[in-house]
C-alpha positions in Angstrom: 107.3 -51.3 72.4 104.9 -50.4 69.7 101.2 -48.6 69.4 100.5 -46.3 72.4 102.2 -48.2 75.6 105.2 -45.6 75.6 104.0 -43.1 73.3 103.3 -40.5 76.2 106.7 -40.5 77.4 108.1 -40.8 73.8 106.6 -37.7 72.3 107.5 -35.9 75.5 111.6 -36.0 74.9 113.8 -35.1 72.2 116.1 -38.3 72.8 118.5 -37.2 70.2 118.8 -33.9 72.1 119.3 -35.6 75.1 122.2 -37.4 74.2 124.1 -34.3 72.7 123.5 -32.3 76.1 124.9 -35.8 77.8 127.4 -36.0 76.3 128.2 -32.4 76.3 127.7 -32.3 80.6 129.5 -35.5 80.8 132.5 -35.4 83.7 136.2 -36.3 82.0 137.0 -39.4 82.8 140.5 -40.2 84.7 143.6 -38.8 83.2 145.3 -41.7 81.2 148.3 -42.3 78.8 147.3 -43.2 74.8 148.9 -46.9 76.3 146.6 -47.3 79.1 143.7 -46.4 77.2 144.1 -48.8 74.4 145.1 -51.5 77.1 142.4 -51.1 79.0 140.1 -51.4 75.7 141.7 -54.5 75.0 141.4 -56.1 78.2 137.9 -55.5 79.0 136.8 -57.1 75.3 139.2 -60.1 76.0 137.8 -60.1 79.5 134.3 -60.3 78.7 134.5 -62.6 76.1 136.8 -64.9 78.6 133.9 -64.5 81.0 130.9 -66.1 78.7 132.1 -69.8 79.3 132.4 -70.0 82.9 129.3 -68.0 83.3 127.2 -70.6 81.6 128.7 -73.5 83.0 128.3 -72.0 86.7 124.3 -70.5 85.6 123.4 -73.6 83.2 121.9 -70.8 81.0 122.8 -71.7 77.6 121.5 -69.9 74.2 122.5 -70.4 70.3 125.6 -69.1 69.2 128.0 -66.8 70.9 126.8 -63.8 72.1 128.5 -60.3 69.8 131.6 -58.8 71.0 131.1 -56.2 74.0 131.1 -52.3 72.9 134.3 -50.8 75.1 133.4 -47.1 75.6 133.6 -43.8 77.0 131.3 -41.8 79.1 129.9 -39.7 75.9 129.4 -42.9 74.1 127.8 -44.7 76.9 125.3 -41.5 77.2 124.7 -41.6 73.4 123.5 -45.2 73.6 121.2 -45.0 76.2 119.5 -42.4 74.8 118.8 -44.3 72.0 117.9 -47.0 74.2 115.3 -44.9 75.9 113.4 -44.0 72.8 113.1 -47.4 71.6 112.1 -48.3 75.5 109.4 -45.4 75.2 108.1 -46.3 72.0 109.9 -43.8 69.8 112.7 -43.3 67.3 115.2 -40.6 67.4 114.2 -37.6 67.8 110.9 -38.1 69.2 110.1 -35.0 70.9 109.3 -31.8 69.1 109.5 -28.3 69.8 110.8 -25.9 73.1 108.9 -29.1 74.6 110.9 -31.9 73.8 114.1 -30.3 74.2 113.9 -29.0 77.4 112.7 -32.7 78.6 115.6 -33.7 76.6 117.9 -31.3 78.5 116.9 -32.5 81.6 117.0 -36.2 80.3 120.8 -35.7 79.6 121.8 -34.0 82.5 120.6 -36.8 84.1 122.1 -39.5 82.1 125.5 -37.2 82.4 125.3 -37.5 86.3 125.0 -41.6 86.2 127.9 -41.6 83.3 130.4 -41.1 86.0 129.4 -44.1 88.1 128.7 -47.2 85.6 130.9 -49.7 84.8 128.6 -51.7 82.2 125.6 -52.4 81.1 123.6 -55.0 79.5 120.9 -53.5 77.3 118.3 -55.9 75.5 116.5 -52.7 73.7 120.0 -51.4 72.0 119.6 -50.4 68.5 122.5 -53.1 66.9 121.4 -53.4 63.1 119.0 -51.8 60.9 116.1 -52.1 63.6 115.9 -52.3 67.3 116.3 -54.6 70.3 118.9 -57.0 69.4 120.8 -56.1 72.4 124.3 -54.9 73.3 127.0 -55.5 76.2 128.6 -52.1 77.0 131.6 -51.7 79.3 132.5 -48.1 80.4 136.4 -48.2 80.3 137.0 -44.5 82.2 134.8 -45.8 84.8 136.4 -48.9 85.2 139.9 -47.3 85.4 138.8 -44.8 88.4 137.7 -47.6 90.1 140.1 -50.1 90.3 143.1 -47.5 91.0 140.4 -46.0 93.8 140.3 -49.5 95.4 143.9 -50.0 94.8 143.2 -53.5 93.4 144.9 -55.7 90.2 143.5 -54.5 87.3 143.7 -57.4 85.2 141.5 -59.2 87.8 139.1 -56.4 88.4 138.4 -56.2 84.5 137.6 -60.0 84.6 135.2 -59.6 87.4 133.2 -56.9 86.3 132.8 -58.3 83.2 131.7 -61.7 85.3 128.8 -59.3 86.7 128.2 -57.8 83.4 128.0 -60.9 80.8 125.7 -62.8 83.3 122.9 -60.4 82.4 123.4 -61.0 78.5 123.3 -64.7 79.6 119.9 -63.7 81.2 118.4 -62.2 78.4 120.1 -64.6 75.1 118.9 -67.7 77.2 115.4 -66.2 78.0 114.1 -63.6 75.4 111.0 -63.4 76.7 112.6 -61.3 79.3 112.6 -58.2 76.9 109.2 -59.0 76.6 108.3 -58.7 80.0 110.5 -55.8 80.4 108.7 -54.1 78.0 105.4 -54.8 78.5 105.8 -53.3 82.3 107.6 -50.0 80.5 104.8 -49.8 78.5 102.0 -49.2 81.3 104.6 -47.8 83.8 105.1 -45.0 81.1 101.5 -44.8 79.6 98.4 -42.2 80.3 96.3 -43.2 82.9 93.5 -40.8 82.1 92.9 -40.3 85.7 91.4 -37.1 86.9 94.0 -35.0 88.2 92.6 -33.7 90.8 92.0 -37.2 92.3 95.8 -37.6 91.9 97.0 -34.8 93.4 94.8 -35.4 96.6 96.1 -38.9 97.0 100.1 -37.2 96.8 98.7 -34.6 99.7 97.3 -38.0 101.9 100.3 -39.6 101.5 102.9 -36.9 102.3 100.5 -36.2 105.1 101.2 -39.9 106.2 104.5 -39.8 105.8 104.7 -36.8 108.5 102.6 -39.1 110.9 104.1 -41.6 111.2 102.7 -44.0 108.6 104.5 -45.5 106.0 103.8 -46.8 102.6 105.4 -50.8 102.3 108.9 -51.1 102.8 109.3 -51.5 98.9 108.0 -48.4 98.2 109.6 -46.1 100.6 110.7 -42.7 99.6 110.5 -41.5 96.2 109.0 -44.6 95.0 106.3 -44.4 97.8 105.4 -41.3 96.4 105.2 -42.4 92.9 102.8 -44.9 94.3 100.5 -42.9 94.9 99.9 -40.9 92.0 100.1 -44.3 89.9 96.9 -46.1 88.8 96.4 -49.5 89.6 98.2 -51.4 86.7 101.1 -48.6 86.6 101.7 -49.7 90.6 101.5 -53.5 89.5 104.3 -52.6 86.7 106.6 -51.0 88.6 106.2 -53.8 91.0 107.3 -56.2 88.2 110.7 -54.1 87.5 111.6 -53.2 90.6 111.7 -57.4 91.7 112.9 -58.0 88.4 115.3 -56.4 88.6 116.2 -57.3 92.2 116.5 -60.7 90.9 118.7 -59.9 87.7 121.1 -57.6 89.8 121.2 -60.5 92.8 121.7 -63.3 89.6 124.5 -61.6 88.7 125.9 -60.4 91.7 125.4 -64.7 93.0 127.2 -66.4 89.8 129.9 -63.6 89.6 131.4 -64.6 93.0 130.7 -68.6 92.2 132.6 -68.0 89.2 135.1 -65.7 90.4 137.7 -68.1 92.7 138.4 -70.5 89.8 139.3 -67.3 87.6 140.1 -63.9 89.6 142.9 -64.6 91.7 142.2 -61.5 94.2 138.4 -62.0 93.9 138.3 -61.8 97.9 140.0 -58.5 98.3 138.5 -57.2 95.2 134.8 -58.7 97.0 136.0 -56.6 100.2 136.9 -53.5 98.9 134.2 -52.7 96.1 131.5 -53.9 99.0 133.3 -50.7 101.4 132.3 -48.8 98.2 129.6 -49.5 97.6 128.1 -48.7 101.3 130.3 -45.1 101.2 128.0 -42.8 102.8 127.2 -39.8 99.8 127.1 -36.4 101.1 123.7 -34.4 101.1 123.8 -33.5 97.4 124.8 -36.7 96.3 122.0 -38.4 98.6 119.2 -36.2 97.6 120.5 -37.3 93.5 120.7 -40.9 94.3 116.9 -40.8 95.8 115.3 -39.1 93.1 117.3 -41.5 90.3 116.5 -44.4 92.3 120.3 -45.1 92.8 119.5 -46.0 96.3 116.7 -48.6 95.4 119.4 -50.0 92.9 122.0 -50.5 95.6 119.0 -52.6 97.7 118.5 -54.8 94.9 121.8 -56.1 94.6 121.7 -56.8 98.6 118.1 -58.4 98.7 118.3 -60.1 95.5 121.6 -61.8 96.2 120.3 -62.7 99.6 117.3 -64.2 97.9 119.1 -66.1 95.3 121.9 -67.3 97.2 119.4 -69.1 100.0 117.3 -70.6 97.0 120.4 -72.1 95.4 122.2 -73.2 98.9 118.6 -75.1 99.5 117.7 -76.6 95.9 120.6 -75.9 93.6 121.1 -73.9 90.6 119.7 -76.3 87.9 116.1 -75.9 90.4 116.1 -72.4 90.8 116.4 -71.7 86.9 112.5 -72.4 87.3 112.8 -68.8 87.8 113.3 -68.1 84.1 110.6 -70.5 83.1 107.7 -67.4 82.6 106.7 -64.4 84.3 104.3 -66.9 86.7 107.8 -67.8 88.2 109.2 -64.9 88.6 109.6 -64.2 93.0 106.5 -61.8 93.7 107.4 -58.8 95.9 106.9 -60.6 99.4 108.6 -64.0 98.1 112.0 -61.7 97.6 112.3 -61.3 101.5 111.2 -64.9 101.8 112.5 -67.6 99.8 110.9 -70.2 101.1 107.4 -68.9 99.5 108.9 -68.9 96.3 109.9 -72.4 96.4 106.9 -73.2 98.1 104.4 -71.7 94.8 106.9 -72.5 92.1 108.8 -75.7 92.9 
């Protein structure tokens, strides 16, 4: 992201402080042997480098070349990266922020990025800094995380490795076969996270009519609930049409995934169905207060709804027209399922088939 499109949030936070308080708040991970450690290293890069092939033969996404080797790491590593990954999303370079400012934004930046360490197994991140610039992109796979849950859903860890790692390489298929999807990405980022110049006072009496609302009895939409239906309303015009974008991107990119790694997964994860069963029972784990008030302000909820809706979506398009038809989707952001189209695939084949 260049020129001003993330500079507000940029300036705001000292990334590079945010990753050292990370890292620092970070939760140990799982207590393991020297062995199991280096094993479990090991099998998650042979894993995800096993999972490529199958992944484009079941998607039909194909790019030049093999995609890098996946980065195996801890929690504090994991932290580290997406902080740096958060500048360059934000349109700066480490540090950004300056002053008692940017450190305390920072501070708060990490503690947050500490709380999600704990939970993620990987990530695909098309804005990692790789070379000597930014955005070639970079498959990370959190081993600790990865270890606590396969002995939590008492499941073969051999199998388990493979199939996150299924999940997990189809988004770097999505990106490396489309790269205008960074693009897109970005571009959304870059108004979601820019100054809208609007008169404050205007905002704040649009937050009072909505939490008003919300006491009465009347809603905002159904994808904007919550949180994010609060956000809404303090959001010009063009920062609600962003968010819009990445929230049913990114419904479609966690449903993708979640679709081709269970069509892949019979041919290659022997205990796929079990493993299927139990992570699902996780998944849907009701949190305790704390944890629920956390996972609405971090939008953890809104996550876990994208992987149900967007598989739902993706697995009717391809039952009705099959895979090589739906990867219309990745033809532009004009095919791309608009916010009403996720809840009803038919509209979406209807405008873009």
């Amino acid at each position: 992201m260049t020129g001003s499109a993330g500079s507000a949030v940029g300036r705001a936070v000292d990334w590079q402080f945010a990753g050292t308080v990370g890292a620092r708040l970070a939760r140990p991970g799982p207590p393991v042997t020297e062995y199991t450690r280096r094993q479990a290293i090991e099998d998650l890069d042979r894993a995800a480098q096993a999972a490529e092939k199958p992944v484009r033969e079941v998607t039909g996404l194909v790019a030049g070349g093999s995609a890098p080797r996946p980065g195996v790491v801890n929690r504090q590593e994991w932290i580290r990266a997406a902080a740096e990954s958060m500048a360059v999303m934000t349109g700066g370079a480490l540090p950004t922020g300056r002053g008692i400012t940017g450190r305390v934004a920072g501070a708060q930046t990490g503690a947050i990025l500490a709380f999600v360490s704990s939970g993620i197994l990987g990530q695909y991140d098309p804005f990692a800094i790789t070379g000597a610039d930014a955005g070639d992109g970079r498959l990370l796979l959190v081993y600790p995380n990865v270890i606590a849950a396969e002995r939590q859903l008492r499941v073969p860890a051999s199998d388990f490795r493979l199939w996150v790692c299924l999940h997990e390489v189809t988004h770097l298929v999505q990106f490396t076969a489309n790269p205008w999807l960074a693009g897109h990405m970005s571009a959304a980022l870059g108004t979601l996270t820019a100054e809208s110049g609007e008169d404050v006072a205007e905002v704040a009496r649009r937050l009072v009519r909505a939490i008003r609302g919300g006491r009465s009895g009347e809603g905002v939409p159904a994808h904007g609930g919550g949180i994010l239906g609060l956000l809404r309303t303090v959001q010009s015009e063009p920062q609600r049409e962003a968010l819009d974008q990445l929230l049913v991107l990114g419904t479609l990119l966690e449903g993708h995934a979640d679709h081709v790694m269970d069509a892949v997964g019979p041919s290659v994860v022997p205990s796929v169905r079990l493993i299927r069963s139990r992570f699902d029972q996780r998944r849907q784990r009701r949190p305790s207060p704390p944890q629920r008030l956390l996972r609405a302000l971090l939008g953890l909820d809104v996550k876990l709804s994208q992987y149900t809706r967007g598989r739902a979506f993706v697995d009717e398009v391809v039952a009705r027209v099959g895979m090589a038809r739906f990867n219309a989707v990745w033809s532009g952001p004009q095919s791309l399922p608009l916010p009403d189209e996720i809840e009803s695939p038919q509209r979406w084949i209807d405008r873009v088939l």
